[in-house]
C-alpha positions in Angstrom: 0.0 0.0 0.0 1.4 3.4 -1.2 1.2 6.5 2.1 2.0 9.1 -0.8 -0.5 9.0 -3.6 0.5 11.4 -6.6 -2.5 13.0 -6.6 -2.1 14.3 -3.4 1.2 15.8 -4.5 0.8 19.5 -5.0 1.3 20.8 -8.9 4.1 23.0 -9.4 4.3 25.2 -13.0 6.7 24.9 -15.4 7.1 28.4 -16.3 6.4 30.6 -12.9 6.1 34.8 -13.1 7.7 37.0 -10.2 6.9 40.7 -9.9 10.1 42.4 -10.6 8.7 46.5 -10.8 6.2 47.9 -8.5 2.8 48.6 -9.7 1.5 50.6 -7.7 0.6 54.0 -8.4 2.8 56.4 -6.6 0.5 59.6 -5.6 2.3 63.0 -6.1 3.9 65.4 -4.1 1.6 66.5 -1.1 2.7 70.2 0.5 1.2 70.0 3.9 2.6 72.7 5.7 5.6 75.4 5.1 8.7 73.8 6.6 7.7 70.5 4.4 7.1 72.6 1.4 10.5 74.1 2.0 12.3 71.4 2.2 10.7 69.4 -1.3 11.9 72.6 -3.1 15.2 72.1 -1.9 14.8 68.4 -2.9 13.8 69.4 -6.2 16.7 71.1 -7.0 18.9 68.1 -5.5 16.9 65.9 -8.1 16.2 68.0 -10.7 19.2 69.0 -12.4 17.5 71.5 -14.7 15.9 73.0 -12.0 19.3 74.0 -10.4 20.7 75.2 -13.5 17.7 77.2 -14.2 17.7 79.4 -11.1 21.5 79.4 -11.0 21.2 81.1 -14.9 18.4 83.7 -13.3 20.9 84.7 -10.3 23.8 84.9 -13.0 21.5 87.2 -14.8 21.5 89.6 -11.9 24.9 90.9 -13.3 27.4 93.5 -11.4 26.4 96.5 -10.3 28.0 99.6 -8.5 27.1 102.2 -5.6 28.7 105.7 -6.8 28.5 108.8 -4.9 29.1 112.3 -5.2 31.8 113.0 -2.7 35.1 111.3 -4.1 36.7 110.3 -1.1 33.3 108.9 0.1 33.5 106.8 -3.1 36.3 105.4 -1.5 35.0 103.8 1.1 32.3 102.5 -0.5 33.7 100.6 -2.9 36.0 99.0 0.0 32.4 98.3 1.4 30.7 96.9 -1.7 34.0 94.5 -2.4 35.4 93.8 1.2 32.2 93.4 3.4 32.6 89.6 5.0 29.6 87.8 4.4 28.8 84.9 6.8 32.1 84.4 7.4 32.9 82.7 4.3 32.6 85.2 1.4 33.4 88.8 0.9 31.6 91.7 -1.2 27.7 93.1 -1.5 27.5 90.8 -4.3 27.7 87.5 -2.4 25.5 88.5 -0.2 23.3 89.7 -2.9 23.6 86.0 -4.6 22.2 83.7 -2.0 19.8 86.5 -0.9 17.9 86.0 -4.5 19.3 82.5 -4.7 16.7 81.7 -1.3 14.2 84.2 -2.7 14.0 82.0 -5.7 13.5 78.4 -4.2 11.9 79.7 -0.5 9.7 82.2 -1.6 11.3 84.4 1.1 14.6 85.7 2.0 16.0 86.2 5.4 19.5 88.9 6.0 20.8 90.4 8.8 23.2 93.0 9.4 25.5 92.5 12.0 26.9 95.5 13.5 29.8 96.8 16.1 29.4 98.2 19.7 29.5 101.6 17.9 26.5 101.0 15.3 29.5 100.7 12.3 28.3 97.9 10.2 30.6 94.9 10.6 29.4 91.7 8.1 26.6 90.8 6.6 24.8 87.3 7.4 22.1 84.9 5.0 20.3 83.6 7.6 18.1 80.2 7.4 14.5 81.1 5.7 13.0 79.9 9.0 15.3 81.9 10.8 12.3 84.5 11.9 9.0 84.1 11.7 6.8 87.0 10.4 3.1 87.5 12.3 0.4 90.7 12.1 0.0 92.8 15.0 -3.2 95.5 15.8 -3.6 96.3 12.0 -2.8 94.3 8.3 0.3 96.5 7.9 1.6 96.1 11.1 4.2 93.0 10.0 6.2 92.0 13.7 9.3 89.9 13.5 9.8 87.5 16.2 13.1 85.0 16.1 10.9 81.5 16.0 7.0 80.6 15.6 6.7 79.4 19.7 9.0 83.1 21.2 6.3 85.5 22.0 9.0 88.6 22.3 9.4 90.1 19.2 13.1 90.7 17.6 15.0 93.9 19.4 16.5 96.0 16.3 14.1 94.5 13.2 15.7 97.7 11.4 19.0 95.3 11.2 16.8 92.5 9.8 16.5 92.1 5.9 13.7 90.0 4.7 11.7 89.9 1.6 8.6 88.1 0.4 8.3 86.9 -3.3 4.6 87.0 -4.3 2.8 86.8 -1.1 -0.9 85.7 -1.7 -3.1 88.3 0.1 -3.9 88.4 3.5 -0.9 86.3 4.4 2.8 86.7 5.5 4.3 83.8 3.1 6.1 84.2 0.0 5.5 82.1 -3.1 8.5 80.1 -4.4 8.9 79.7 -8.1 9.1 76.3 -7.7 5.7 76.1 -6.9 3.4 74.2 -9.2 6.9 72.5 -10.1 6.6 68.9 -8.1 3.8 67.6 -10.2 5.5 67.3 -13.2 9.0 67.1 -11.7 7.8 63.8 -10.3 6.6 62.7 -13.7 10.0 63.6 -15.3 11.6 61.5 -12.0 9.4 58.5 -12.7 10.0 58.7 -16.5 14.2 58.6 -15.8 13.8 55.9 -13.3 12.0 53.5 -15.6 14.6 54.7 -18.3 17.1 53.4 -16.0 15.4 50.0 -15.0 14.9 49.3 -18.9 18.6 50.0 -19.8 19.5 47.7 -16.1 17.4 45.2 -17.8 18.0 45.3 -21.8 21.5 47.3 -21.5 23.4 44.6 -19.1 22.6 41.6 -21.8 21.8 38.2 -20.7 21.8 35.1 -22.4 19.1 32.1 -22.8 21.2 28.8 -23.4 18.5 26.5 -24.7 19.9 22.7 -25.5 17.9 20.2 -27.1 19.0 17.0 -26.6 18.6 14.2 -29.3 16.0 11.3 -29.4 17.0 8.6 -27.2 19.6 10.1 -25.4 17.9 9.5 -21.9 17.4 11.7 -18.8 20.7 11.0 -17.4 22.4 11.6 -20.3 20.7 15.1 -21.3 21.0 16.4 -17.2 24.8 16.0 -17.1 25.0 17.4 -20.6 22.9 20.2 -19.6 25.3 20.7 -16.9 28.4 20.7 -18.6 26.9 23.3 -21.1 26.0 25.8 -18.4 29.3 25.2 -16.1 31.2 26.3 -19.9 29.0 28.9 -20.5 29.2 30.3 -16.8 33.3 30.6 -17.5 33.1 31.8 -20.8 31.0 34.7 -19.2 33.3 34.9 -16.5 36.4 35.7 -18.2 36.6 39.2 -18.8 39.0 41.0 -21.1 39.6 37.6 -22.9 37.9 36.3 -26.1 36.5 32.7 -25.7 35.0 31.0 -27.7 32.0 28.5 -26.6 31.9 24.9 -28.9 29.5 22.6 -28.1 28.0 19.5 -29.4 24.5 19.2 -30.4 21.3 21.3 -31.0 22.5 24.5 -28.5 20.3 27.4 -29.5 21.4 31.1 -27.9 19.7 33.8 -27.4 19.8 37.2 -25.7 17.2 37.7 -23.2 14.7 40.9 -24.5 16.3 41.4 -27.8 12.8 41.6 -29.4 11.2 43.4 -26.8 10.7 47.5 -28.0 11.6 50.1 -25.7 8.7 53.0 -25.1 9.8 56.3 -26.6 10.6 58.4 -24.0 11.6 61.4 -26.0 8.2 63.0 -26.4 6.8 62.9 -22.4 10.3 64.4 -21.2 10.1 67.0 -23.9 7.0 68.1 -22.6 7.9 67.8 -19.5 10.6 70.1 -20.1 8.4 72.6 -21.4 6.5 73.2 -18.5 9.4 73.4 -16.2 11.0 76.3 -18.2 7.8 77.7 -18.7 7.2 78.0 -15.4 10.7 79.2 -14.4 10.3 82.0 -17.4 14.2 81.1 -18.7 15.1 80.9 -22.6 15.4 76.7 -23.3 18.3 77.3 -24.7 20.3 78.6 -21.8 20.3 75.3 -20.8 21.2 73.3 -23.3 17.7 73.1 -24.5 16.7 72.6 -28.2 14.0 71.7 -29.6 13.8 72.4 -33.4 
């Protein structure tokens, strides 16, 4: 009497399928609150490399400039000012400072300076201070903007004349600036997802990989056509394996080779990421082909 009857035995496919991308539908970018939707424009221009260049091209647009005055030997010492003034430490000149002020106007929607003075009142360096440095509220009336040093310090800053902050397209009735990145991580994402199944195609079809398919002959036998099979792909495997050396693979038999996805047709990307493109440097108002851009 047999314990095990066949039927019993649980079927197992010959050819079996394994989920190798993820499906699922990723949901954009969500804003929820300001220090989040700071820190995603940052992340933009991180992972956006068009983005970057685009608002480094609009702050190289700025250009010099220069402060003259009347009194010659006042012009002087303002041009010592505008060329020698430390900047947070790091940098000299009016025009540094001038740089990462617009350079944070740009991606924050707000910019935050502050002047840092001597004992005597003489100005001593400037400083770019983080964009959540301060934090703006009304007091008794709509134009009566106080500056306090965090959102949870109820004693508003001592000398807010030394304090330089700007707002870029505040919406009305608010105290927050509008970054031009805004409207941007929709179709950044897009362009993101786009690249990243560009780069899981090219993993896939780039890096080739071969299908050794042997066939062995009639009559041969199951023992026979294992241990061939086996010698085939332990030949194969070192062929493969020895890099900057031509080998060449002889076998005997019906051994058919192919490359794994050689028929298979990549989606034209070209289009999407044009468009794509469009509506970044659309939004960020800067000539396509400043960056490299053509599309002619």
């Amino acid at each position: 009497m047999r314990l095990f009857s066949k039927k019993n035995r649980p079927h197992v496919p010959d050819v079996q399928t394994c989920t190798t991308a993820d499906r699922g539908i990723i949901p954009p970018l969500h804003l929820s609150d300001q220090p989040h939707e700071m820190r995603l424009y940052r992340a933009l221009r991180d992972q956006v490399p068009v983005i970057d260049a685009a608002i480094m091209k609009l702050i190289r647009l700025l250009g010099e400039f220069t402060i003259e005055c009347a009194d010659i030997q006042a012009q002087a010492m303002l041009d010592r000012f505008v060329s020698g003034i430390s900047v947070g430490g790091t940098g000299t000149g009016l025009h540094t400072f001038i740089s990462s002020y617009f350079d944070q106007l740009l991606t924050c929607g707000r910019a935050v300076g502050e002047i840092v003075t001597y004992e005597d009142g003489g100005i001593a360096a400037l400083y770019n201070a983080p964009d959540d440095a301060v934090t703006l509220r009304m007091g008794d009336s709509p134009v009566d903007v106080r500056i306090f040093p965090n959102s949870l310090c109820a004693k508003e800053i001592e000398h807010p004349e030394l304090i330089c902050l700007t707002l870029l397209n505040p919406q009305p009735g608010t105290l927050h600036g509008t970054s031009i990145l805004s409207g941007l991580p929709f179709v950044s994402e897009l362009l993101m997802k786009i690249f990243r199944c560009v780069g899981q195609n090219f993993e896939r079809a780039g890096n080739v990989r071969y299908a050794v398919t042997y066939h062995p002959p009639a009559g041969s036998g199951a023992v026979g056509a294992r241990q061939r099979v086996k010698e085939i792909a332990e030949e194969w495997s070192r062929a493969m394996r020895d890099k900057g050396r031509v080998c060449d693979f002889v076998s005997v038999g019906d051994v058919n080779i192919r490359a794994i996805g050689a028929d298979s047709q990549i989606i034209d990307c070209d289009i999407p990421i044009r468009h794509v493109l469009e509506q970044i440097t659309a939004k960020l108002s800067i000539p396509p082909f400043l960056l490299g851009l053509s599309w002619s």
